[in-house]
C-alpha positions, 0 to 999 in steps of 0.5 A: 368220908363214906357219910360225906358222899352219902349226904352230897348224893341225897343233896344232889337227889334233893336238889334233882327232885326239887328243880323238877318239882319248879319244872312241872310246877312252873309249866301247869302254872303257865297251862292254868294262865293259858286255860284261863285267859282262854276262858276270860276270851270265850266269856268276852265274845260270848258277852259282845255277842250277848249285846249285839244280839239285845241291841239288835232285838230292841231296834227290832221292837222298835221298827215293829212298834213304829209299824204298828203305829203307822197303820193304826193298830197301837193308838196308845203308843203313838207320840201325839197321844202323850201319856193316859192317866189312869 
């Protein structure tokens, strides 16, 4: 009988254990979820961004060279004088 409640209490002690064992790992489990799609968002801005910024730098060069060509300081970019053969 005694070996009885001995075995009852480790298998309460046992399923104690193990069912906050399940507890902590589900919670780092949601934190690692929560880290991650909070990186995965940081990294998406950071790439809008990234894009915004080379889209608007082209246009920029673009709008530069086009000014340069309006006043005759980039002969050989202009559109009428086609490609040079070299």
């Amino acid at each position: 009988m005694v070996k009885e409640d001995t075995s009852t209490e480790q298998d309460t002690g046992n399923s104690w254990v193990w069912t906050m064992t399940e507890n902590v790992r589900s919670h780092l489990i949601q934190r690692e979820s929560s880290s991650l799609n909070t990186l995965l968002f940081i990294y998406l801005i950071l790439v809008v961004l990234l894009l915004l910024s080379s889209g608007y730098i082209g246009l920029r060069i673009v709008a530069l060279e086009e000014q340069l060509t309006s006043l005759g300081a980039l002969p050989e970019f202009s559109l009428q004088s086609g490609y040079k053969d070299t």
